[in-house]
N, C-alpha and C positions, 0 to 999 in steps of 0.2 A: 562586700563585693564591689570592683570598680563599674562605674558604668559603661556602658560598651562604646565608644568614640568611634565616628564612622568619617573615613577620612574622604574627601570629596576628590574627583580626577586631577583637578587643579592643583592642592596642596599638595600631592606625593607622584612617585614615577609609576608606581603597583601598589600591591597590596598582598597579600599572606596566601596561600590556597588554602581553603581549609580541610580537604582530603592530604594532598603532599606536604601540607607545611613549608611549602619552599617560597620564597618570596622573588615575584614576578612581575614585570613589567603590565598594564591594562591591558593592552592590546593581545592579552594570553589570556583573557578571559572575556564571556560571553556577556552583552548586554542584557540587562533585564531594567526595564521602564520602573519597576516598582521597588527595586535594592534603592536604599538610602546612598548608597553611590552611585549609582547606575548601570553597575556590572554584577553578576554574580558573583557569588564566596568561592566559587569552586572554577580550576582553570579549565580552559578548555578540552586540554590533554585528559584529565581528572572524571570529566565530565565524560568524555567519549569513551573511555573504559568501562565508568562504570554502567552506561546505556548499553554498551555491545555485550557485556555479562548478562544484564538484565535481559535483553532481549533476544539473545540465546538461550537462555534460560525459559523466557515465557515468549517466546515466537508466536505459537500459535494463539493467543491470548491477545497478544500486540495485533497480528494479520486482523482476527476475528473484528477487531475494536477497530483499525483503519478501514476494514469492509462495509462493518454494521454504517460506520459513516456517510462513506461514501454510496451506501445502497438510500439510504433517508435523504441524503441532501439530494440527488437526484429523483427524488419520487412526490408523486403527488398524495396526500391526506389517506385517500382512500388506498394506495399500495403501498402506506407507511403501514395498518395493520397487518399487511401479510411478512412483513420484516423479520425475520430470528431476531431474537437475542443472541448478546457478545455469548453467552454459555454454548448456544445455540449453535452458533458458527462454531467457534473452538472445537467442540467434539464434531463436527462434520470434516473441519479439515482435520480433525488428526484419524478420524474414522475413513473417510475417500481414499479411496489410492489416488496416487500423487500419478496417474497418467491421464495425459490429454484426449478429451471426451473425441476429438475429430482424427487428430492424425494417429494416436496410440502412443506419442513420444514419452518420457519418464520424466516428470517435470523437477525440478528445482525452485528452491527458494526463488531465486534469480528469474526462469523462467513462468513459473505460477502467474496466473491469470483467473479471474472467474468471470463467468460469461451465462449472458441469460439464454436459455435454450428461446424463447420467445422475448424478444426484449418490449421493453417497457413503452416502447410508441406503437410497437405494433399487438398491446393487449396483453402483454408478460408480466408478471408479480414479482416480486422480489420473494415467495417462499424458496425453501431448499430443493422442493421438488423441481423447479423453475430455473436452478442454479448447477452451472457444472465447470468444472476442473480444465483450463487448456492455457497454450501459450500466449502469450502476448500478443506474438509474431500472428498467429490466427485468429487472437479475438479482434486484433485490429483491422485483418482481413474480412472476416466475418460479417463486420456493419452489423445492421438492420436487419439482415438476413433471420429467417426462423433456424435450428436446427436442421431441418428437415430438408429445407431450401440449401443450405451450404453444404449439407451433408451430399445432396444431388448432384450439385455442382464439383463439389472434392472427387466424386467419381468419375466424371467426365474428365477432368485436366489432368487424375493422375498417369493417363495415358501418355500426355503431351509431355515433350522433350523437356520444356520449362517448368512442369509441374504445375504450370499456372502463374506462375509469376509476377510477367509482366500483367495478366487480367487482373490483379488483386493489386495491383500497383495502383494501376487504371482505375480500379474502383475506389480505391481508398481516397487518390486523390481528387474526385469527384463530390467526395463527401466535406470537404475544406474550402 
């Protein structure tokens, strides 16, 4: 077997993909600090396929693992044990119906959002009972607010012409 010669940025234009075999300029492939060249084997194109397969394939598995993240890195020690597990999360989003806990809307990939019925400054956990299914658009409206509190409020505006609108503009940008 020959040994493997790793050609550095300097000495050549590209280098092979090793999914398409097509031979490509650097700048068609993604930097990785720790390749012996400093790019990865696989071009970018190559790369971006085989992520959107995969992660059509295991969505809910991908959400679960970027949720579980992002609920830990915001929490303090003590509402790290009340966290699900990635399994955990996974069967609740594929178990929940995909509508929004405040307005009723049918959410999408796109639109999905989780939102703590009681958030985390004012006394809320991160278990699933604690956890619920809405937009963006409204979790962003939402703040600090408890369920109970926004849910109060969604009744009062859905009266008004704007539906509330410009008040949830208002509030959001108070919190910045």
């Amino acid at each position: 077997k020959r040994p493997v010669v790793y050609e550095t940025h300097a000495q050549t234009e590209g280098r092979v993909c090793t999914t398409c075999h097509r031979n490509k300029r650097w700048g068609l492939f993604p930097k990785r600090k720790k390749s012996p060249t400093g790019y990865a084997s696989e071009c970018k194109s190559c790369f971006n396929k085989r992520r959107k397969t995969t992660l059509h394939a295991n969505w809910h598995k991908w959400k679960a693992s970027i949720l579980r993240s992002n609920l830990l890195h915001r929490s303090s020690e003590e509402i790290r044990n009340t966290t699900p597990t990635v399994a955990e999360l996974k069967l609740w989003l594929e178990t929940e119906p995909w509508i929004c806990s405040y307005s009723g809307v049918t959410l999408t990939k796109e639109t999905l959002s989780i939102d703590h019925k009681l958030p985390i400054v004012r006394g809320g956990d991160n278990s699933l009972s604690n956890l619920c299914l809405c937009t963006r658009t409204i979790n962003g409206a939402k703040g600090t607010m408890s369920e109970e509190e926004f849910k109060g409020i969604m009744s009062i505006v859905s009266s008004w012409e704007d539906k509330g609108q410009r008040l949830f503009k208002r509030l959001r940008s108070s919190y910045h």
